[in-house]
PADREN-410134 format. One record per atom (N, C-alpha, C): chain; residue in three letters; x, y negated, z negated; atom name. Coordinates in Angstrom, 1 decimal. Each point is the difference from the previous one (the first is absolute). Layout:
REM PADREN-410134
('A', 'ala', (X, Y, Z), 'CA')
...
This chain:
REM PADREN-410134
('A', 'unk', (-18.4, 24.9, -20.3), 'N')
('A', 'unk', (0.8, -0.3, 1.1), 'CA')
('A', 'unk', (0.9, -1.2, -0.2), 'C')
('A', 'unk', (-0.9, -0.6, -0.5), 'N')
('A', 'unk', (0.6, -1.4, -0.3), 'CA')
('A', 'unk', (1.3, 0.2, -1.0), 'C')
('A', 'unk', (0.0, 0.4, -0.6), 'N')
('A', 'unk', (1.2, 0.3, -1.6), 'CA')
('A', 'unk', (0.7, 0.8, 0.7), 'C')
('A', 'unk', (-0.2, 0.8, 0.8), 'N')
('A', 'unk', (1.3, 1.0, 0.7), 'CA')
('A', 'unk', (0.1, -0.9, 1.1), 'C')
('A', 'unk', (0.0, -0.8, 0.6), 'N')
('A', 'unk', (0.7, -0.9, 0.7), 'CA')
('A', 'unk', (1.3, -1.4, -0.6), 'C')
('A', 'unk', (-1.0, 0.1, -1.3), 'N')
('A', 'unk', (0.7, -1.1, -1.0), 'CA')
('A', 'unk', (1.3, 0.5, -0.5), 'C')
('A', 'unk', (-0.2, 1.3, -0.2), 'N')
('A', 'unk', (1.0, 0.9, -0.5), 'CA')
('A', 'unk', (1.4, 0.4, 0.8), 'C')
('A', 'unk', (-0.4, -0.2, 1.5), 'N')
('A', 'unk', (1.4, 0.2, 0.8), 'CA')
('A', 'unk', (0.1, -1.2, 0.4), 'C')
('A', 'unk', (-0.8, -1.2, 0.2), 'N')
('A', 'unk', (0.5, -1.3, 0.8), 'CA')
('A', 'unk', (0.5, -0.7, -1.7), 'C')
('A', 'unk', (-0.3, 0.0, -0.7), 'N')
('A', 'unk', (0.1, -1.0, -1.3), 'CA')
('A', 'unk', (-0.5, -1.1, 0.6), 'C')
('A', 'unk', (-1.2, -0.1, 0.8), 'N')
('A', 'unk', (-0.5, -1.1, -0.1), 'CA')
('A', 'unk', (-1.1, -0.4, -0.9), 'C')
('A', 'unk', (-0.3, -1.0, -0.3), 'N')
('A', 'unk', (-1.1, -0.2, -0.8), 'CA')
('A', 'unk', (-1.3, 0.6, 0.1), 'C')
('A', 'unk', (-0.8, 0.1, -1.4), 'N')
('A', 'unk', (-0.7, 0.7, 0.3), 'CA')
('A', 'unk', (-1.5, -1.2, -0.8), 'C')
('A', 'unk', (0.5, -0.8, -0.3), 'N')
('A', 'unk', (-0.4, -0.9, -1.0), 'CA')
('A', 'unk', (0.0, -1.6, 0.6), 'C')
('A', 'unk', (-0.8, -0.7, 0.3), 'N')
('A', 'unk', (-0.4, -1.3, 0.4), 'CA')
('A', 'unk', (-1.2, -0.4, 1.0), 'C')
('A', 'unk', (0.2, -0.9, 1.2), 'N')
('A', 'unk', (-1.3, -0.1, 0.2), 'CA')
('A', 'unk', (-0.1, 0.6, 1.2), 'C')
('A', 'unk', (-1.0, 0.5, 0.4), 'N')
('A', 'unk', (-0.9, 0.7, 1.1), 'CA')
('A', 'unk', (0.6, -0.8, 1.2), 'C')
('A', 'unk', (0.6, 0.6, 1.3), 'N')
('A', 'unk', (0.7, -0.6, 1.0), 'CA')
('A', 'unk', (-1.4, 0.2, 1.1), 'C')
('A', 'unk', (-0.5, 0.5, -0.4), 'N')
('A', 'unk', (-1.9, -0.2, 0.9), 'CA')
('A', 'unk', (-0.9, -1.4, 0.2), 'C')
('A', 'unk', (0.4, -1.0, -1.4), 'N')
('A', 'unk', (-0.2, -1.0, 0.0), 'CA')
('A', 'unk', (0.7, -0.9, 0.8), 'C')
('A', 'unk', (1.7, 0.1, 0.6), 'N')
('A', 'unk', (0.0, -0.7, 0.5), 'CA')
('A', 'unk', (0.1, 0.8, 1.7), 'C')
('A', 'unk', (0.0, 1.0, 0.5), 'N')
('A', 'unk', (-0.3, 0.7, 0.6), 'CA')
('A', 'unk', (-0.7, 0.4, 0.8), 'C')
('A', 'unk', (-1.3, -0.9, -0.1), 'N')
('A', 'unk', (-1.4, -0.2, 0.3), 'CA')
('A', 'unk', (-0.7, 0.4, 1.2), 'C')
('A', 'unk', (0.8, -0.6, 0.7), 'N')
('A', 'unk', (-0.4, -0.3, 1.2), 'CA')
('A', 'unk', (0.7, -0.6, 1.0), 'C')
('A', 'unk', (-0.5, -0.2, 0.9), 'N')
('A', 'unk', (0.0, -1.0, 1.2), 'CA')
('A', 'unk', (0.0, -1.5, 0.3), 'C')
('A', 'unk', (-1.7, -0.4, -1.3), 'N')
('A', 'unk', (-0.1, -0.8, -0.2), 'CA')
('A', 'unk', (0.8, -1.3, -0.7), 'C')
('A', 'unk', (0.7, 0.5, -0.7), 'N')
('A', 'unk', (1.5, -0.9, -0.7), 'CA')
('A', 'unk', (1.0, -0.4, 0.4), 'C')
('A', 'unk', (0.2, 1.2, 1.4), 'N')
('A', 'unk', (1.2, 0.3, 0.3), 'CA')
('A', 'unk', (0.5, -2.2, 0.5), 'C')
('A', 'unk', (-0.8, -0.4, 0.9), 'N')
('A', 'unk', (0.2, -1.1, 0.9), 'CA')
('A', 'unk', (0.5, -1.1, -1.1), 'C')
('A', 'unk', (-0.5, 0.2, -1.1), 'N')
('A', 'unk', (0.1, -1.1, -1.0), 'CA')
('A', 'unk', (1.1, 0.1, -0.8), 'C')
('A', 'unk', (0.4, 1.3, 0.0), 'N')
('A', 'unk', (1.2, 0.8, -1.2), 'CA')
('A', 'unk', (1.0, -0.3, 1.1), 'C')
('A', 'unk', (0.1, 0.4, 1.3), 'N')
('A', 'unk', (0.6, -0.6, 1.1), 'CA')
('A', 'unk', (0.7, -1.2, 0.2), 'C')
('A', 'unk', (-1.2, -1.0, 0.0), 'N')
('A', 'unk', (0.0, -1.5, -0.3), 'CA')
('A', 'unk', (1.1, -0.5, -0.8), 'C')
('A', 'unk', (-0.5, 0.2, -1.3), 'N')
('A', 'unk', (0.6, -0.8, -1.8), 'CA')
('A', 'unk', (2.1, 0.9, 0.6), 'C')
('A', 'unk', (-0.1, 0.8, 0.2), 'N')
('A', 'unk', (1.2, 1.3, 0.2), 'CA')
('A', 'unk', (1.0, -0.8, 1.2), 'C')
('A', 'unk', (-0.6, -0.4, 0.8), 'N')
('A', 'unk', (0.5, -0.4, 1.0), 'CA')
('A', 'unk', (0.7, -1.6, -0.2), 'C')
('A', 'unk', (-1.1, -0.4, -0.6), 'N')
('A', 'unk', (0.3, -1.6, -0.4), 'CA')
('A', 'unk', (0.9, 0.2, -1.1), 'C')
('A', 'unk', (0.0, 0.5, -1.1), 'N')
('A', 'unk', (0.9, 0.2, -1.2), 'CA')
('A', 'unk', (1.4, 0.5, 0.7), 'C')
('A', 'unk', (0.0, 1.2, 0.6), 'N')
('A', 'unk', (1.4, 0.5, 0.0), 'CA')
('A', 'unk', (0.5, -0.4, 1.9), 'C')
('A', 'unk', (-0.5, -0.7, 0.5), 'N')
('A', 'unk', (0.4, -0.4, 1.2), 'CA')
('A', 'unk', (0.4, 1.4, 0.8), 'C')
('A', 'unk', (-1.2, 0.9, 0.3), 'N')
('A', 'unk', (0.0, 0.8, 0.7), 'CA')
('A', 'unk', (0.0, 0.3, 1.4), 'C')
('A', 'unk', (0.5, 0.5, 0.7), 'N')
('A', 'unk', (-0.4, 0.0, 1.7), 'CA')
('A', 'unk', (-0.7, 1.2, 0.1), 'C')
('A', 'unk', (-0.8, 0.3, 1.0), 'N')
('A', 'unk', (-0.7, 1.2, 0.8), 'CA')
('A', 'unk', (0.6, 0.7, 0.5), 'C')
('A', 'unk', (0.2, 1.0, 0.1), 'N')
('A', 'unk', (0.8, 1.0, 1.0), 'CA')
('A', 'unk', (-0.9, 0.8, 0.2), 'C')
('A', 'unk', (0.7, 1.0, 1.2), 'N')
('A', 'unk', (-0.7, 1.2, 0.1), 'CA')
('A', 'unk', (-1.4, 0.9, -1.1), 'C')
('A', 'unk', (0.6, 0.2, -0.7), 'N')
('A', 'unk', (-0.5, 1.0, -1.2), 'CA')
('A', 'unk', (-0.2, -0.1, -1.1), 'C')
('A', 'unk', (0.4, -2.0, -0.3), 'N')
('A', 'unk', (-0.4, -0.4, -1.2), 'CA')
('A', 'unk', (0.6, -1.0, 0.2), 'C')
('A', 'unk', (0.4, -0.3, -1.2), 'N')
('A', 'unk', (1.0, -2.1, -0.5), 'CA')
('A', 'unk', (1.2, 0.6, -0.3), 'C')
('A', 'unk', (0.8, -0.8, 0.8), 'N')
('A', 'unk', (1.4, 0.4, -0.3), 'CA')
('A', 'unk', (0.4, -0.6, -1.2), 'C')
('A', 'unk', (1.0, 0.6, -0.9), 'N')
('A', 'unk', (0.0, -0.5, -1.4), 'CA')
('A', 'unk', (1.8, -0.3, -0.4), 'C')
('A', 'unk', (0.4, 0.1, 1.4), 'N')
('A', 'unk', (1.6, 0.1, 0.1), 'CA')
('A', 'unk', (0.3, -1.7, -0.8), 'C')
('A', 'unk', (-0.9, -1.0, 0.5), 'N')
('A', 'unk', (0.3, -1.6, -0.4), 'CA')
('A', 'unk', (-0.4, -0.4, -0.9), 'C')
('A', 'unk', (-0.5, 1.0, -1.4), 'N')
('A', 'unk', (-0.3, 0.0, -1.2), 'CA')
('A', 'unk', (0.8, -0.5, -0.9), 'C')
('A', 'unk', (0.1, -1.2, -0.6), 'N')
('A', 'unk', (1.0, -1.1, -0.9), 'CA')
('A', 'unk', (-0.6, 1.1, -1.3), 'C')
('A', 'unk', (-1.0, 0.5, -0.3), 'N')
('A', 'unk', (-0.6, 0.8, -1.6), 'CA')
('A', 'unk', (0.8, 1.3, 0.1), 'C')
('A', 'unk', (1.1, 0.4, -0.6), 'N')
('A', 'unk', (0.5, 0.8, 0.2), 'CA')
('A', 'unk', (-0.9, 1.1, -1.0), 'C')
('A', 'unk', (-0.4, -0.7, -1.2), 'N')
('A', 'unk', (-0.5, 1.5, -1.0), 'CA')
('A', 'unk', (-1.4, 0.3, 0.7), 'C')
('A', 'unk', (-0.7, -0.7, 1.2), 'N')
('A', 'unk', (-0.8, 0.7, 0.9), 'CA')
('A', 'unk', (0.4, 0.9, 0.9), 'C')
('A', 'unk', (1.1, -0.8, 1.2), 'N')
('A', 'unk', (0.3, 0.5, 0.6), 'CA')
('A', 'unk', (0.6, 1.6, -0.6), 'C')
('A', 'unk', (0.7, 0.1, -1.0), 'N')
('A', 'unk', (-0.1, 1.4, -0.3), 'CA')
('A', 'unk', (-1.1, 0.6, -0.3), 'C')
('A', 'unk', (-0.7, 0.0, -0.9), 'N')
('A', 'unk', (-1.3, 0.3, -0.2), 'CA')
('A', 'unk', (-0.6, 0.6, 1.3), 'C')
('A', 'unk', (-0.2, -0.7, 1.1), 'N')
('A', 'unk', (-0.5, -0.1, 1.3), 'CA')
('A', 'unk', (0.7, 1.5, 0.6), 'C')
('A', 'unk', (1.1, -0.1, 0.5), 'N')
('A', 'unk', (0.7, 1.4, 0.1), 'CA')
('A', 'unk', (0.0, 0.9, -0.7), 'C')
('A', 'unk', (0.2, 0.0, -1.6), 'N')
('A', 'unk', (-0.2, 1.5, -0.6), 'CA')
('A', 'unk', (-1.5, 0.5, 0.4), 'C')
('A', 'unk', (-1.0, -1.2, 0.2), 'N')
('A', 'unk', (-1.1, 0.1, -0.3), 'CA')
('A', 'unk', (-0.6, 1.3, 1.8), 'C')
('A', 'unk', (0.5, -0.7, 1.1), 'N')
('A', 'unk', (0.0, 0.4, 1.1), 'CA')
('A', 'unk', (0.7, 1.1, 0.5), 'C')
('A', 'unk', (1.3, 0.1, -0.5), 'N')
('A', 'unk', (0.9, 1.3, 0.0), 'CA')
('A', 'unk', (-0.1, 1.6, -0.7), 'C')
('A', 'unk', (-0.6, -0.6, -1.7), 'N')
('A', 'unk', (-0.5, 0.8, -0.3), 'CA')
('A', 'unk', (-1.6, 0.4, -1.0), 'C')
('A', 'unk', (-1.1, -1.3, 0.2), 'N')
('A', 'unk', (-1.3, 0.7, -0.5), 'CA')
('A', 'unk', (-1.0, -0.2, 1.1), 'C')
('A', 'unk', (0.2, -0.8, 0.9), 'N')
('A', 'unk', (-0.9, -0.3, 0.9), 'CA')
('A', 'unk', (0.3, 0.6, 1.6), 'C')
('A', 'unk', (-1.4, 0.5, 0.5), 'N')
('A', 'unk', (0.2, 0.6, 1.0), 'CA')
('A', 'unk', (-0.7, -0.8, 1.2), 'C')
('A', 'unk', (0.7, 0.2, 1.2), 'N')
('A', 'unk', (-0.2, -1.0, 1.3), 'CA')
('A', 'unk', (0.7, -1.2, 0.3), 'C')
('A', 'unk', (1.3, 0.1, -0.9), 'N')
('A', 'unk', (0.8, -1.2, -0.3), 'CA')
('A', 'unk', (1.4, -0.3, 0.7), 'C')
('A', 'unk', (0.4, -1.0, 0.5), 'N')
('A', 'unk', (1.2, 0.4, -0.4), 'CA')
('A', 'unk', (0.6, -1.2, -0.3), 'C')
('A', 'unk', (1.9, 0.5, -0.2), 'N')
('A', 'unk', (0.6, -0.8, -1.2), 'CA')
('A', 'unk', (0.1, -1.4, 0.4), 'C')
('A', 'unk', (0.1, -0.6, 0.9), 'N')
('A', 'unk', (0.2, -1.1, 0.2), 'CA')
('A', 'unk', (-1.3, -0.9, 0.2), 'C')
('A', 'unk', (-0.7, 0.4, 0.5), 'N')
('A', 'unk', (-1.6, -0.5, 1.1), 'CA')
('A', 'unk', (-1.6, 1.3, -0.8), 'C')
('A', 'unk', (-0.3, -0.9, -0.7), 'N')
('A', 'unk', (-1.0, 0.4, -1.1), 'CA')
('A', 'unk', (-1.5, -0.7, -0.1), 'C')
('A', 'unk', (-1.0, 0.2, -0.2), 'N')
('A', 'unk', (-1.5, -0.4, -0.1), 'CA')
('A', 'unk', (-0.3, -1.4, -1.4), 'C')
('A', 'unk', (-0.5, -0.8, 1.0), 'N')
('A', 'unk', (0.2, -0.9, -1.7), 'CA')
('A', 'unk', (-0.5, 0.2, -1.3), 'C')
('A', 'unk', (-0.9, 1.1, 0.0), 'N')
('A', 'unk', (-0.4, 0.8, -1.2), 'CA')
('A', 'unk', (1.0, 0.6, -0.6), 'C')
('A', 'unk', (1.4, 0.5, 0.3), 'N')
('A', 'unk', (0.7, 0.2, -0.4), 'CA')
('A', 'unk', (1.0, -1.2, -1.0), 'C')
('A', 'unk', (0.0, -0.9, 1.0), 'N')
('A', 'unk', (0.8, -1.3, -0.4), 'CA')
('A', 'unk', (-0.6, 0.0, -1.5), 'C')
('A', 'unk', (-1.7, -0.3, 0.2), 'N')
('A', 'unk', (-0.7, -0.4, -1.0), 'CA')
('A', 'unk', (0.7, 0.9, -1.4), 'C')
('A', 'unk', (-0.1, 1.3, -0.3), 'N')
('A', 'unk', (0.3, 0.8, -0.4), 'CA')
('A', 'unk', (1.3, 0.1, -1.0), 'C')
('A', 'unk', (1.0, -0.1, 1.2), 'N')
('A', 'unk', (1.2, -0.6, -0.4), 'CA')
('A', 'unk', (0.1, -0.9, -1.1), 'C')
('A', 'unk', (-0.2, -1.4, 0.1), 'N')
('A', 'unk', (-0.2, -1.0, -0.3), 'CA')
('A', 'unk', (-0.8, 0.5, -1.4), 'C')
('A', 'unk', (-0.6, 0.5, 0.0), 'N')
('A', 'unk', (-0.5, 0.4, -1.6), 'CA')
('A', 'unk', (0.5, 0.7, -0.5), 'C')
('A', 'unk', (1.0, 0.9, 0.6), 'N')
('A', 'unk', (0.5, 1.3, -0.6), 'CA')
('A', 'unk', (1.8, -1.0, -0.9), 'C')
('A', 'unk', (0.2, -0.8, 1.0), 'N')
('A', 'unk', (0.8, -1.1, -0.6), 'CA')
('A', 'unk', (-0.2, -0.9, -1.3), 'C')
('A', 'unk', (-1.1, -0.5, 0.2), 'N')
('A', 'unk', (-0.6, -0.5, -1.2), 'CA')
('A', 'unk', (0.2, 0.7, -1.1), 'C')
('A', 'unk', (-0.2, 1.5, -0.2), 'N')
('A', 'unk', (-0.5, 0.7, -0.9), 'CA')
('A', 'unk', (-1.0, 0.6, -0.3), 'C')
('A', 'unk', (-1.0, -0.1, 1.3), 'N')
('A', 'unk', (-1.6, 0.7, 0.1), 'CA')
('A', 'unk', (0.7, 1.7, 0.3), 'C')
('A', 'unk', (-0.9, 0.8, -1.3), 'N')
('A', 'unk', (0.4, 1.4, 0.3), 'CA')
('A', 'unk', (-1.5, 0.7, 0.4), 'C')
('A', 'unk', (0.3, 0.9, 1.3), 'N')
('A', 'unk', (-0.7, 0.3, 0.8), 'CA')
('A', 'unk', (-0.1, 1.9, -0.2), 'C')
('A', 'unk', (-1.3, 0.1, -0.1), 'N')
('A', 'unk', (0.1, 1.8, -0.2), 'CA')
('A', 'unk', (0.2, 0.6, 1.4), 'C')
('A', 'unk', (1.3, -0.3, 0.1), 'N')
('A', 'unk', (0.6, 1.1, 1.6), 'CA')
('A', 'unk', (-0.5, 1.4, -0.1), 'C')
('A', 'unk', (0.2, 0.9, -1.2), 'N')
('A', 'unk', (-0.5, 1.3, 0.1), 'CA')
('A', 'unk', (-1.3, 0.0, 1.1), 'C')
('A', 'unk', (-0.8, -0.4, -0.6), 'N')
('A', 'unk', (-1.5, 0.0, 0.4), 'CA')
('A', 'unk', (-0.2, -0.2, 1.5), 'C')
('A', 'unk', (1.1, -1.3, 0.6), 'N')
('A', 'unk', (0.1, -0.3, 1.4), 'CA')
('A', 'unk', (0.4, 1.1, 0.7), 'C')
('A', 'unk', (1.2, 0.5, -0.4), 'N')
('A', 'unk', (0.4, 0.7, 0.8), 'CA')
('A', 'unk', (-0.9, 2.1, -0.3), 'C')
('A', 'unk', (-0.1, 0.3, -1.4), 'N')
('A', 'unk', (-1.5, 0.5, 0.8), 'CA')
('A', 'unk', (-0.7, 0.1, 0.9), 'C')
('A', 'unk', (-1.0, -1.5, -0.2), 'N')
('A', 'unk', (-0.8, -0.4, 1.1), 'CA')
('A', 'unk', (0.7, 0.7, 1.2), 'C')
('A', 'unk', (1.4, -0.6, 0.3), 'N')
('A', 'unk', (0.7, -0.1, 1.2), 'CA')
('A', 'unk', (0.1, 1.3, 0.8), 'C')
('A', 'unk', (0.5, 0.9, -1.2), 'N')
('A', 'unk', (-0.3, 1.2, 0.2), 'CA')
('A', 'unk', (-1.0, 0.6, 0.8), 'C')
('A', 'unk', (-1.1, 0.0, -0.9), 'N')
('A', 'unk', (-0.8, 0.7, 0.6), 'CA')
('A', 'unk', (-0.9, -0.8, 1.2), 'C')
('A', 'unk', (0.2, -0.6, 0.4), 'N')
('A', 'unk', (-0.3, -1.3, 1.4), 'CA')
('A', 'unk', (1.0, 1.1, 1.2), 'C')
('A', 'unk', (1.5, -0.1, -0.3), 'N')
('A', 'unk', (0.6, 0.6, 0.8), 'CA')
('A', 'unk', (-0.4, 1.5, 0.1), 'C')
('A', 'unk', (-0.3, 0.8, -1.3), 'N')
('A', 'unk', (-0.4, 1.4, 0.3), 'CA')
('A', 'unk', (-1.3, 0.2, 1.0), 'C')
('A', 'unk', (-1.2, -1.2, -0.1), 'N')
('A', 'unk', (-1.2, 0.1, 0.8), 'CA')
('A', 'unk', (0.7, 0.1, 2.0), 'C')
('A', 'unk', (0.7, -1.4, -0.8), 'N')
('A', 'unk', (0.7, -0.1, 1.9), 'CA')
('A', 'unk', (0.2, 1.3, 0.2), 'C')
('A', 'unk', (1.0, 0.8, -0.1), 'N')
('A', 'unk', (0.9, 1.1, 0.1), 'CA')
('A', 'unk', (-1.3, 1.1, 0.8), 'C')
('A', 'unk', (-0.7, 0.1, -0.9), 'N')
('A', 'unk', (-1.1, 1.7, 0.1), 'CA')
('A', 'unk', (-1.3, -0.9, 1.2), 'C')
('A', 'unk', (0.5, -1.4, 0.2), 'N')
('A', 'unk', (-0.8, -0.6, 1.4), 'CA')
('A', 'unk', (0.8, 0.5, 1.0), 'C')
């Protein structure tokens, strides 16, 4: 499933496990924290608004990332797990998206037949 998802998204299929940083709950307050203080975030509604982002190779990052691999998002106002994310995907940390979005998949097919 994974390779035939890699195959129509061209996303990677090769790097590190997005489960690691994905965790939980537990990180989120902290990943929050460091995200907030680094990129001078505010709270909104539905996430941190990312409109007053001076890091522009995040701030994109941030929106491809919410517009098109991550689900529950949206483009402007995002989870700081995402920021986090971003910010690595900037760097040059490559992340095995296939595999996520899998996952993702079949998370949404359980919902669906609930």
């Amino acid at each position: 499933m994974a390779d035939l998802i890699h195959r129509i998204s061209c996303l990677t299929c090769k790097g590190e496990d997005l489960a690691d940083i994905l965790k939980g709950k537990s990180s989120d307050l902290a990943v929050a924290e460091a995200m907030k203080r680094k990129y001078k975030l505010a709270k909104k509604k539905w996430g941190y608004a990312i409109s007053s982002m001076s890091d522009k190779a995040v701030k994109v990052a941030i929106q491809i990332l919410a517009d098109k691999v991550m689900r529950k998002c949206c483009r402007d106002e995002v989870p700081a797990l995402v920021v986090a994310l971003a910010e690595q995907c900037a760097e040059g940390v490559q992340f095995n998206w296939s595999e996520f979005l899998c996952k993702e998949f079949l998370e949404n097919c359980r919902e669906a037949q609930e």
